[in-house]
C-alpha positions in Angstrom: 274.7 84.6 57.8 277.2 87.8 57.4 279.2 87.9 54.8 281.5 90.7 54.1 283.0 91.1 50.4 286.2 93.1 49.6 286.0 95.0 45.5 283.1 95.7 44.1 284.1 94.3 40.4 282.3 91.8 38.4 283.7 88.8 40.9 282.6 90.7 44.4 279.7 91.8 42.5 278.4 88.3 41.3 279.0 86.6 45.3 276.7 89.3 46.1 273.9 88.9 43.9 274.2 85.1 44.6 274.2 85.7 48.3 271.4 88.4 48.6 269.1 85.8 46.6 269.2 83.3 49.0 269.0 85.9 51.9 272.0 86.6 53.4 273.4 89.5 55.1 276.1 91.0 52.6 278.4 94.2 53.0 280.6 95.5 50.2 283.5 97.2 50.6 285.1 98.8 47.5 288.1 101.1 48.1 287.7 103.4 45.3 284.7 105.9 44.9 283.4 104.1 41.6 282.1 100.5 41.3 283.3 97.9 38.6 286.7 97.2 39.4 289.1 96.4 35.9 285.8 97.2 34.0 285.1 100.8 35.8 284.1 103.7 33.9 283.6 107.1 35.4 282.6 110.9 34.2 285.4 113.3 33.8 284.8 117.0 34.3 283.7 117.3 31.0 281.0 114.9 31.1 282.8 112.3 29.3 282.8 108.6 30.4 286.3 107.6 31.0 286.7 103.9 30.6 289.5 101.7 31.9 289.1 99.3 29.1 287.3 97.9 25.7 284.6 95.9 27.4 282.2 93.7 25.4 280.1 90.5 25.9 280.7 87.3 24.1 278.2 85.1 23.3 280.2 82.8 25.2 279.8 84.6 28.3 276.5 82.6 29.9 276.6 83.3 33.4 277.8 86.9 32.9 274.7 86.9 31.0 272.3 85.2 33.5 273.2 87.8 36.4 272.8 90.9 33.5 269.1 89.4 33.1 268.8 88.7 36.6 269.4 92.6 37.2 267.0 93.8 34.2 269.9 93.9 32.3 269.8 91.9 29.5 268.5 94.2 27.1 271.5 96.8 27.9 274.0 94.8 25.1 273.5 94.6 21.3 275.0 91.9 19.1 276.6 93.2 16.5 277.6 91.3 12.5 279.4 88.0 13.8 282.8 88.9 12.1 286.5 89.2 13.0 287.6 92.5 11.4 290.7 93.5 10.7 291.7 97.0 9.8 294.6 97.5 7.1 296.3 100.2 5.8 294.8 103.0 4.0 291.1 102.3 4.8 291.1 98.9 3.7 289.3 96.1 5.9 290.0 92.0 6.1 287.3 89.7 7.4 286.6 86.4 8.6 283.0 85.4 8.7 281.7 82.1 10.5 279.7 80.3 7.8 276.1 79.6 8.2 276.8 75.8 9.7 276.8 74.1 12.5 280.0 74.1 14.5 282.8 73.1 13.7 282.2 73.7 9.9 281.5 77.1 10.4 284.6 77.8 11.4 286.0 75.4 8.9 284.8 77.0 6.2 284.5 80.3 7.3 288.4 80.2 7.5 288.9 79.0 3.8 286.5 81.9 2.7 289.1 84.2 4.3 290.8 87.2 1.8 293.6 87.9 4.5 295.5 83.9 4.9 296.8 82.3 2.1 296.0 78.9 0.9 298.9 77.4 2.9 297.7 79.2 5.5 294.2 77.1 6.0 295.1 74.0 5.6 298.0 74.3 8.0 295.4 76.0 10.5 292.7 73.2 9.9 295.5 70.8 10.3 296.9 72.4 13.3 294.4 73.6 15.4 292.1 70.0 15.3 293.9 69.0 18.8 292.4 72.5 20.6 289.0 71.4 19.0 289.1 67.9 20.2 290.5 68.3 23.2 289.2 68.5 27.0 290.2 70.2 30.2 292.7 67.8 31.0 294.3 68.1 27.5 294.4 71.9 27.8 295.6 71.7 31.1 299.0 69.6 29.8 299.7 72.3 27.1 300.1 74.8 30.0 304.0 74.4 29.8 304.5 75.6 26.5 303.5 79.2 24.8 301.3 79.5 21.9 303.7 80.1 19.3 305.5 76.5 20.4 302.2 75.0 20.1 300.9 76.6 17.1 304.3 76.1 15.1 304.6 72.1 16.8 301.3 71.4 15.4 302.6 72.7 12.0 300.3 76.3 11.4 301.9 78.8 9.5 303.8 81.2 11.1 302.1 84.1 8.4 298.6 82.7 10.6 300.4 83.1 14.0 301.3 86.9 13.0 298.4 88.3 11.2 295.8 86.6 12.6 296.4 85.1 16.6 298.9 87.8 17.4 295.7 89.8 17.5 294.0 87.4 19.6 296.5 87.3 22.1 296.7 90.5 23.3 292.7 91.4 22.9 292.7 88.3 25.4 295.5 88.5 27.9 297.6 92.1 26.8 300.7 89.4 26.0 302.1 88.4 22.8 301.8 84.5 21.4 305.4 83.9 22.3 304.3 85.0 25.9 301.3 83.8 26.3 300.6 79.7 27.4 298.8 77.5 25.1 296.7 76.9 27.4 294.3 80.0 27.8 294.7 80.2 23.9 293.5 76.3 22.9 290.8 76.3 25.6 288.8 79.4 23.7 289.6 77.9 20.5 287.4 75.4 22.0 285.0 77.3 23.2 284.4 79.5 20.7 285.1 76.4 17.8 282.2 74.2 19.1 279.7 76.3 19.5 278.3 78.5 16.5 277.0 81.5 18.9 280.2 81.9 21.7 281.9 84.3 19.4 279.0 86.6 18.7 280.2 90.0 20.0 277.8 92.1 22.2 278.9 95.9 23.0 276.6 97.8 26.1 274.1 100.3 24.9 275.8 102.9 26.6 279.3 101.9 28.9 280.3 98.9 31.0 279.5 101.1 34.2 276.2 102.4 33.2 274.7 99.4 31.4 275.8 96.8 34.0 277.6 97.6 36.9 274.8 100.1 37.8 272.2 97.6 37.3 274.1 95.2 39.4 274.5 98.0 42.0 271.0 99.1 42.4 269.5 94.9 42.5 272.2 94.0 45.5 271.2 97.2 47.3 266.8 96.5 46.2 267.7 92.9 48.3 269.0 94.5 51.2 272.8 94.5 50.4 274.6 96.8 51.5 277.7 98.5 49.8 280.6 101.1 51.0 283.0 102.9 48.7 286.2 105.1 49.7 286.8 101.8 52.0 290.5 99.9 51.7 291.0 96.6 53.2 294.0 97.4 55.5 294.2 94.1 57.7 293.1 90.9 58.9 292.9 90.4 62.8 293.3 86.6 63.7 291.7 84.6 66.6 293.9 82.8 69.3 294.2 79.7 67.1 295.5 82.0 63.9 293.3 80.0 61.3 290.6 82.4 61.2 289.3 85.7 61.4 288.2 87.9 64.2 287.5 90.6 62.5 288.9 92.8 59.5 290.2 96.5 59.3 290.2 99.5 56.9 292.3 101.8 56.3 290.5 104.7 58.1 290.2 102.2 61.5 286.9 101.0 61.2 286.3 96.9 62.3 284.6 95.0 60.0 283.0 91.7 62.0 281.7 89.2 59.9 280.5 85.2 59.7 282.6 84.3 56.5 285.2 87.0 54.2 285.6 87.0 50.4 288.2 88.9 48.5 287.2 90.0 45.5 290.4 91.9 44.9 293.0 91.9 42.3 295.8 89.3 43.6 298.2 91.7 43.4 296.0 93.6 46.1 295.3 90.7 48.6 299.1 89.2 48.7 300.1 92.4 49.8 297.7 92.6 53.3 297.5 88.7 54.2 298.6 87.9 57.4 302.5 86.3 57.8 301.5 83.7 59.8 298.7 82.0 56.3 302.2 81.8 54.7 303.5 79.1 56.0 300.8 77.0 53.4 301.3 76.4 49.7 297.9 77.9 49.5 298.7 81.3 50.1 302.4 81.2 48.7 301.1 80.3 45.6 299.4 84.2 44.9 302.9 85.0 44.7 303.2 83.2 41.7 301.4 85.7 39.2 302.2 89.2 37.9 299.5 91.6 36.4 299.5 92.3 32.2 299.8 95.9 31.6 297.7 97.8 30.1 296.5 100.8 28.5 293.2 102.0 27.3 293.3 105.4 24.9 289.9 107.3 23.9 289.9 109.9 20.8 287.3 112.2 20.2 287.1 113.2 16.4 285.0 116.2 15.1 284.0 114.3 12.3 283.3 110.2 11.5 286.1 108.3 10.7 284.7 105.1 10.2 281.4 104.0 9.7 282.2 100.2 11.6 279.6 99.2 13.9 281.8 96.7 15.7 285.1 95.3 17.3 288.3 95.6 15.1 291.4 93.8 15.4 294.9 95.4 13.7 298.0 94.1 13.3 301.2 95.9 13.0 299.9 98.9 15.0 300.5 100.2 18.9 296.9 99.1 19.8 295.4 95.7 19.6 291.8 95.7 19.1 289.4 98.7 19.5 286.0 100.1 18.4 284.1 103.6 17.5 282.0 103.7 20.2 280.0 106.6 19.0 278.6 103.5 16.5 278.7 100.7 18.7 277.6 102.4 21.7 274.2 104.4 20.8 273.4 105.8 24.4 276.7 107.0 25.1 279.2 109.0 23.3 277.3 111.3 20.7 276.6 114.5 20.0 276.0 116.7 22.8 277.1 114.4 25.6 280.1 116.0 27.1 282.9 116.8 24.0 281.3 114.6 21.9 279.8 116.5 18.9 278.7 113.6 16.1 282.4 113.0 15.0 283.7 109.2 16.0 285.0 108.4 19.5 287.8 105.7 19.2 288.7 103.2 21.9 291.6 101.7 22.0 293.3 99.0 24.1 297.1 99.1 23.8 299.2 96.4 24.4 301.7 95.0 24.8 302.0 97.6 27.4 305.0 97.5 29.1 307.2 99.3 27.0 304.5 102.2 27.1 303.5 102.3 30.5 306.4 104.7 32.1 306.0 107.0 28.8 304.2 110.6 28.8 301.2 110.8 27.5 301.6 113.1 24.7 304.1 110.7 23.2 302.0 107.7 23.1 299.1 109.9 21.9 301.4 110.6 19.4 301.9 107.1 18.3 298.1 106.1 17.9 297.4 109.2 16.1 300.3 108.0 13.5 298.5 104.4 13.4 295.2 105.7 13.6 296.1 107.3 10.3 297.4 104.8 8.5 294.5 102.7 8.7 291.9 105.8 8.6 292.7 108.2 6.2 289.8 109.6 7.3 291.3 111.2 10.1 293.9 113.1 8.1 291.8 115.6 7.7 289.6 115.5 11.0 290.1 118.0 14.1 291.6 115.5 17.3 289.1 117.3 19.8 289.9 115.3 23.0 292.7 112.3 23.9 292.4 110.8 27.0 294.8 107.6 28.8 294.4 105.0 31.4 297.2 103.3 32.7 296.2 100.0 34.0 299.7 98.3 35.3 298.7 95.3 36.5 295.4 94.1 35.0 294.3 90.3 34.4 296.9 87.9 35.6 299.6 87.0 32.8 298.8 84.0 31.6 302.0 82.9 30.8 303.5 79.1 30.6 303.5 76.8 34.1 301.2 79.8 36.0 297.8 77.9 35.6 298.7 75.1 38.1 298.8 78.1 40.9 295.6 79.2 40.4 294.0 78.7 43.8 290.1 77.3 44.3 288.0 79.7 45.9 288.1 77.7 49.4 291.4 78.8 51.3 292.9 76.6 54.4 291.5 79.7 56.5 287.9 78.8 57.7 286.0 81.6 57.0 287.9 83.2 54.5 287.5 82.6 50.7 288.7 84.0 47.9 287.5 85.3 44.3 288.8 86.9 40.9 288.9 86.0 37.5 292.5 84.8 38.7 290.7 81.8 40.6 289.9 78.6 39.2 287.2 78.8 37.1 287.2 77.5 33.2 286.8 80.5 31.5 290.5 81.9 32.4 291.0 86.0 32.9 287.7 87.7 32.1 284.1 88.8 32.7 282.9 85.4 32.6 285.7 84.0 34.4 284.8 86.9 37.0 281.3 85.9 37.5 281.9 82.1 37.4 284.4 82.8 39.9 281.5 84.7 41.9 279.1 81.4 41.6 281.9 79.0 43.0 282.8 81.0 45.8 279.1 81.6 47.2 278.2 77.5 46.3 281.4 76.5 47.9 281.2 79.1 51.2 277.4 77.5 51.6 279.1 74.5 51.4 281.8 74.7 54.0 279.7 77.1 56.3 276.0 75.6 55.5 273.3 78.0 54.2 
């Protein structure tokens, strides 16, 4: 069978490993020149790579992990101390550590061995967050109508918890604040991550999301006979008689695309806009209209000199970026001295968000505003040389997950025959990310084999 995938991300990436191992025909169209979709990196013309976000590995992220050591991947990550860090002013650094227990006391006590949360503070969380690490799919499903700060502050946590240490959490995960955000997405990795001791562990590529896995995903579709075509946009569906299914696809520079079955890897944003009037008449299809895209925007910082000496993920709060890393530490393949303007000093990436207030602003200005906070918390950097800023605009990224969205979120199967769809926006259990990506990737290829036979 011929199956033609449109974006090359980490979903249209995933079908296509599944479908090349049990021999199928694939094609991959990816409209941009560079692979990898919201986890892209590329070289500048200074030999820097560019990255449109912070991407790491959880320990929690199995199946992304199964197709990295399917592609010879696996070793391309390293773990780093398993730690929530939080950076304060002046140089000064907060922590919580998971205890050496089993789940859930890890956490447990972990939490009351924190500096940075008061007394009040633990027991209200311990108190207040037992639901999220009792609870089921079903359960986390009903919370989807509420945002996090209702749930948080109806289960009775304090609101000095909410702020210093979940605010942070929200927009690492999702770019949205907890007064945005739905429970829902929130409880369910509270889960997760509060049931099992190792789904927290954070794991940061040897060298950059494109390089370290994206590549490798690249070169084993193509080793299995896969084949793959960039500069190639999606443009629009031709229908058969009957207008259920498809005859045949177009691009953008007029080349037909003829295929058995179709699976849209892109953004949702992206596919809404091209699908065919008549598919709207069904719920199915409406129902993409439903989500909006969380801005976002990444900033990188070359330093001539180390301003930290953190060899992982850090969290801040109170300051215009969210979470971020010195990837000239956590990175050891990419980013040091003598690879494009790097020269031993720290390189700084930083996702910044809540976004939306930022996005229509010139660069230099928001440069500006991360410099201020990057010196508040480093003092370091007072006296260091800023050798290099770059920005990435991202306006529409994952899906905001805000409250009442989740019960749109379509299954990979569509009411069109041979047309299927996947994205981290699909449903899948581990919401808007990587994982959610690549599950999303293994339930449209089962389902497709399904519906079409293998």
């Amino acid at each position: 069978m011929k199956i033609a995938i449109f974006g090359a991300g980490v979903a249209g990436l995933s079908a296509a490993i599944e479908l090349v191992d049990r021999g199928h025909s694939v094609e991959i169209y990816e409209k941009r020149k560079v692979l990898g979709g919201k986890v892209s990196v590329w070289k500048d013309s200074d030999g820097d790579s560019i990255e449109s976000g912070l991407h790491i590995v959880f320990g929690g992220y199995t199946q992304l992990q199964q197709y990295l050591k399917k592609v010879g991947a696996e070793n391309n990550y390293l773990w780093k101390n398993h730690a929530l860090i939080y950076a304060e002013p002046e140089g000064k650094q907060s922590f919580y550590k998971k205890a050496n227990l089993p789940s859930p006391w890890a956490e447990v006590v972990g939490g009351l061995q924190t500096d940075f949360l008061t007394m009040w503070d633990k027991i209200s969380l311990i108190k207040g967050l037992f639901p999220a690490l009792a609870g089921n799919e079903e359960y986390f499903r009903s919370q989807d109508h509420m945002t996090y700060s209702e749930w948080h502050r109806l289960r009775g946590a304090s609101e000095h918890s909410l702020q210093k240490l979940w605010r942070a959490i929200a927009l690492a995960m999702n770019f949205i604040e907890p007064n945005v955000i739905s429970a829902r997405p929130m409880i369910t990795i509270f889960n997760y991550f509060g049931t099992d001791y190792a789904s927290t562990k954070f794991g940061f590529f040897q060298k950059n999301p494109g390089d370290s896995m994206i590549e490798p995903m690249r070169q084993y579709i193509q080793s299995k006979g896969g084949r793959i075509f960039v500069d190639a946009k999606l443009n629009k569906f031709e229908l058969n008689g009957d207008k259920t299914t498809i005859k045949h696809v177009v691009l953008k520079d007029g080349h037909t695309i003829t295929a058995d079955a179709y699976i849209s890897a892109l953004p949702v944003h992206n596919i809404r806009k091209i699908l065919p009037v008549e598919w709207l008449t069904q719920k199915y299809f409406r129902n993409l209209h439903e989500f909006e895209g969380s801005p976002v925007i990444n900033c990188q910082l070359w330093f001539d000199r180390k301003i930290t000496d953190t060899d992982n993920l850090m969290f801040s709060e109170g300051t215009i970026f969210a979470t971020f890393a010195d990837v000239s530490i956590t990175c050891p393949e990419d980013f040091q001295n003598g690879m494009g303007t790097a020269n031993g000093g720290s390189v700084m990436s930083l996702v910044l968000a809540p976004a939306h207030n930022l996005i229509d602003m010139p660069n230099e200005i928001i440069i500006m505003m991360v410099m201020k906070d990057i010196q508040n918390r480093f003092p370091k950097s007072r006296g260091a040389k800023l050798l290099k800023s770059t920005i990435v605009k991202i306006p529409r990224s994952v899906y905001k997950a805000v409250p009442d969205v989740d019960k749109f979120r379509p299954d990979q199967i569509s009411p069109v025959r041979n047309f299927f769809l996947a994205g981290d926006y699909t449903y899948q259990k581990y919401l808007a990310s990587m994982e959610g990506a690549a599950l999303s990737g293994k339930q449209v290829v089962e389902k497709l084999l399904s519906k079409l036979g293998s």
